[in-house]
One Martini backbone bead per residue (centre of mass of N, CA, C, O) as a GRO file, in nm:
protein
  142
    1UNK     BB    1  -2.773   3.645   1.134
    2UNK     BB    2  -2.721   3.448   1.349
    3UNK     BB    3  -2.833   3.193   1.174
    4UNK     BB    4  -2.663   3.208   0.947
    5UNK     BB    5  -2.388   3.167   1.039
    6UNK     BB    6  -2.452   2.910   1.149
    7UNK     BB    7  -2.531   2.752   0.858
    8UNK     BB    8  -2.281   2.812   0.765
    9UNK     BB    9  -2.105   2.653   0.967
   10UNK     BB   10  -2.246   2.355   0.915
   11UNK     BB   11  -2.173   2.349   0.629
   12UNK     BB   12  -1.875   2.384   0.660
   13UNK     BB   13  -1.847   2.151   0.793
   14UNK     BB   14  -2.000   1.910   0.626
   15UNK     BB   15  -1.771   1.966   0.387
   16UNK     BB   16  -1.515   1.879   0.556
   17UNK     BB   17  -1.608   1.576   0.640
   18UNK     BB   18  -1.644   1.473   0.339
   19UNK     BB   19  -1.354   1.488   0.267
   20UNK     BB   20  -1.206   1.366   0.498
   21UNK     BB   21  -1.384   1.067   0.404
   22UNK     BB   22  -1.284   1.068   0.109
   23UNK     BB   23  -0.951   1.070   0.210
   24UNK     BB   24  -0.971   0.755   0.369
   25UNK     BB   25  -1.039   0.612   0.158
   26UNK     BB   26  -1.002   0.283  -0.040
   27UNK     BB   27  -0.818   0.242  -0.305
   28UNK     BB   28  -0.618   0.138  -0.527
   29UNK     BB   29  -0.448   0.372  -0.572
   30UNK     BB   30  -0.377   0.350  -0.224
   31UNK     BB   31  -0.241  -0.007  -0.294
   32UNK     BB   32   0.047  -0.001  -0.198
   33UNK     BB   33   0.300  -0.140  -0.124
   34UNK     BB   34   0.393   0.065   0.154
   35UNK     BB   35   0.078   0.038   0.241
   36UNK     BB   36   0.074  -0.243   0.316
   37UNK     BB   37   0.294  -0.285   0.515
   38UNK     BB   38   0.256  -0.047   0.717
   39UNK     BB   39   0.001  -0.142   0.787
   40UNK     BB   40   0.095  -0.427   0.892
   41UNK     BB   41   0.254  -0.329   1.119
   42UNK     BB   42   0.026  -0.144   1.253
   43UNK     BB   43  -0.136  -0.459   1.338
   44UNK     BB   44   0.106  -0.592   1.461
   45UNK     BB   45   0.230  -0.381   1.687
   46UNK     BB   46  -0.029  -0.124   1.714
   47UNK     BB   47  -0.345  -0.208   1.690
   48UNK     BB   48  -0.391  -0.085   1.366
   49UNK     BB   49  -0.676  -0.145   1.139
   50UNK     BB   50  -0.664   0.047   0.970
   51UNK     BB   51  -0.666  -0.090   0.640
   52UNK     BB   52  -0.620  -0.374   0.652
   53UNK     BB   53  -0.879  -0.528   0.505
   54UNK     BB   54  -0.778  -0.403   0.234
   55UNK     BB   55  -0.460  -0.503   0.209
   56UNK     BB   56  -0.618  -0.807   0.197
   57UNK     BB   57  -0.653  -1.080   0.078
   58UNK     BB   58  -0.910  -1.312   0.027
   59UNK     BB   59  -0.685  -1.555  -0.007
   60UNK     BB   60  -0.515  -1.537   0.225
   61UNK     BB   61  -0.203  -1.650   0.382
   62UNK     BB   62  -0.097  -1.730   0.714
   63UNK     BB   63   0.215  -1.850   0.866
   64UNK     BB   64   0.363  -2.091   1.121
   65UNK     BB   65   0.615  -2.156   1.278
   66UNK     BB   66   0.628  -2.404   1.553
   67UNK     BB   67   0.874  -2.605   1.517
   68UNK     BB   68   0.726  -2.877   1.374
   69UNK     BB   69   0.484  -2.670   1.294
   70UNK     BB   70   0.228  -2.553   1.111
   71UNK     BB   71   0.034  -2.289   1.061
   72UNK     BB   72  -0.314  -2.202   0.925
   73UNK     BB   73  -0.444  -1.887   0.797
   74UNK     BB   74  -0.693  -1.675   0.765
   75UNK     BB   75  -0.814  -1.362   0.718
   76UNK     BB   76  -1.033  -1.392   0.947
   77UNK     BB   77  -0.886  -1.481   1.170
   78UNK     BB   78  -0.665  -1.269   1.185
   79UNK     BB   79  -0.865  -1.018   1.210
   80UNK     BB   80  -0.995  -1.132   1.481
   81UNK     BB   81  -0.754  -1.131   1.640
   82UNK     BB   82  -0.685  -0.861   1.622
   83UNK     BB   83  -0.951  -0.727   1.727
   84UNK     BB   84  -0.921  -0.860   2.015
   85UNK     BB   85  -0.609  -0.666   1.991
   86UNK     BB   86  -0.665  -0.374   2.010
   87UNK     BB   87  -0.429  -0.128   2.068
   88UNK     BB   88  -0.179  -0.330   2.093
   89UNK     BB   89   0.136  -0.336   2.190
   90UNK     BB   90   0.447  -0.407   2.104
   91UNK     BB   91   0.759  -0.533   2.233
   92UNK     BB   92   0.907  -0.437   1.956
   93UNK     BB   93   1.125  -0.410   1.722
   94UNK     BB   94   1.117  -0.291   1.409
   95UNK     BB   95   1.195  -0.435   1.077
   96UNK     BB   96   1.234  -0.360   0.711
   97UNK     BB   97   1.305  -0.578   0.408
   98UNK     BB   98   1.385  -0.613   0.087
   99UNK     BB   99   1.421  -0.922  -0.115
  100UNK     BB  100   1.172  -0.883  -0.353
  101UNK     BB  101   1.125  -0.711  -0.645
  102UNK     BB  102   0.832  -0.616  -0.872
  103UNK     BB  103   0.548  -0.543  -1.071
  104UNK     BB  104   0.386  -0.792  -0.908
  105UNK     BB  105   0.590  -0.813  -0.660
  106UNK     BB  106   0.657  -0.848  -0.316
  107UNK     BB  107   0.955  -0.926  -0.068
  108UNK     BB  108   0.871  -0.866   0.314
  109UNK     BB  109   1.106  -0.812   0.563
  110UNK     BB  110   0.951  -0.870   0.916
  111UNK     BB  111   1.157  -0.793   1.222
  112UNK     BB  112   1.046  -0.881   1.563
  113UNK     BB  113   1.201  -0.771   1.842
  114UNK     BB  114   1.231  -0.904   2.106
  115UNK     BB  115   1.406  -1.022   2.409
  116UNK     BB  116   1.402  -1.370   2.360
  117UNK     BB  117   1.294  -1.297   2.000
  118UNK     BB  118   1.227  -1.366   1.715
  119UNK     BB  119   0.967  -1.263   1.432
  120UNK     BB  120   0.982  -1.345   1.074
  121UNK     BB  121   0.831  -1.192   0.821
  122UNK     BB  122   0.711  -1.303   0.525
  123UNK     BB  123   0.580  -1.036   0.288
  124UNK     BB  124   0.361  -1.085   0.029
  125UNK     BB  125   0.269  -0.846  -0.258
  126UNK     BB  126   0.059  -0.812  -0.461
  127UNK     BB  127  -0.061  -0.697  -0.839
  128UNK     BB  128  -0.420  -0.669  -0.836
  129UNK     BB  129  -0.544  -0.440  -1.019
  130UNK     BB  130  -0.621  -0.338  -0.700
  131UNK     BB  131  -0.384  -0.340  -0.599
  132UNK     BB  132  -0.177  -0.371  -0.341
  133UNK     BB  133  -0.170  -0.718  -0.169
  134UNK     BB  134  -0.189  -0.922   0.064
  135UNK     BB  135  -0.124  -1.310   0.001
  136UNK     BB  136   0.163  -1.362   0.221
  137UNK     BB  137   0.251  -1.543   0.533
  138UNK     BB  138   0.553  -1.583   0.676
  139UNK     BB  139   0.629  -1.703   1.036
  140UNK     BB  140   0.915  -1.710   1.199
  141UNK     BB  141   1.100  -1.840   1.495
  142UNK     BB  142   1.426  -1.753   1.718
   0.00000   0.00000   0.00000
């Protein structure tokens, strides 16, 4: 009787755990306008990256000015930044503010704001029919 109860709760694990992985994995359905921003959001200021690289896309561009200087990376440059930095909290206020939006596209305005400047993510999400993905981001300090 001991063992029956053993396998039948080790059982009972094995599909809650089956369960609980399959409801977190990523697929289109689940690449939402705001799961993408969210997502973008707490890999900048909270260095939790989980679900960051489902929701950029293959082809993103992400720049910053910084003086009269653009700089410009690719989704892997940004990744490893970011993984380089994983758990890391940034000291700053965010805010979210929605430029423009409609079917296909929306753009939103991610301000940073730290102590001595601001931060301001111009980022864009686009509908690739694989669910909504960041595809360009522009960020301007003030």
């Amino acid at each position: 009787m001991k063992t029956l109860k053993s396998l039948m709760l080790g059982l009972a694990l094995l599909v809650a755990g089956t369960a609980a992985n399959a409801a977190t994995k990523i697929d289109g359905e689940n690449l939402t306008k705001n799961f993408a921003i969210n997502t973008y959001v707490d890999a900048m200021t909270r260095g939790k990256l989980q679900g960051f690289s489902d929701v950029v896309d293959q082809s993103a561009k992400f720049s910053m000015l910084r003086g009269k200087t653009v700089l410009s990376f690719g989704k892997t440059e940004i990744v490893d930044q970011l993984k380089a930095n994983k758990n890391t909290e940034q000291d700053c206020i965010t805010s979210t503010s929605v430029v423009e939006s409609n079917n296909d596209l929306a753009v939103v305005k991610v301000d940073m704001k730290y102590s001595t400047f601001t931060r301001s993510n111009y980022v864009t999400i686009t509908n690739t029919g694989n669910g909504w993905k960041i595809t360009n981001v522009y960020s301007v300090f003030k």
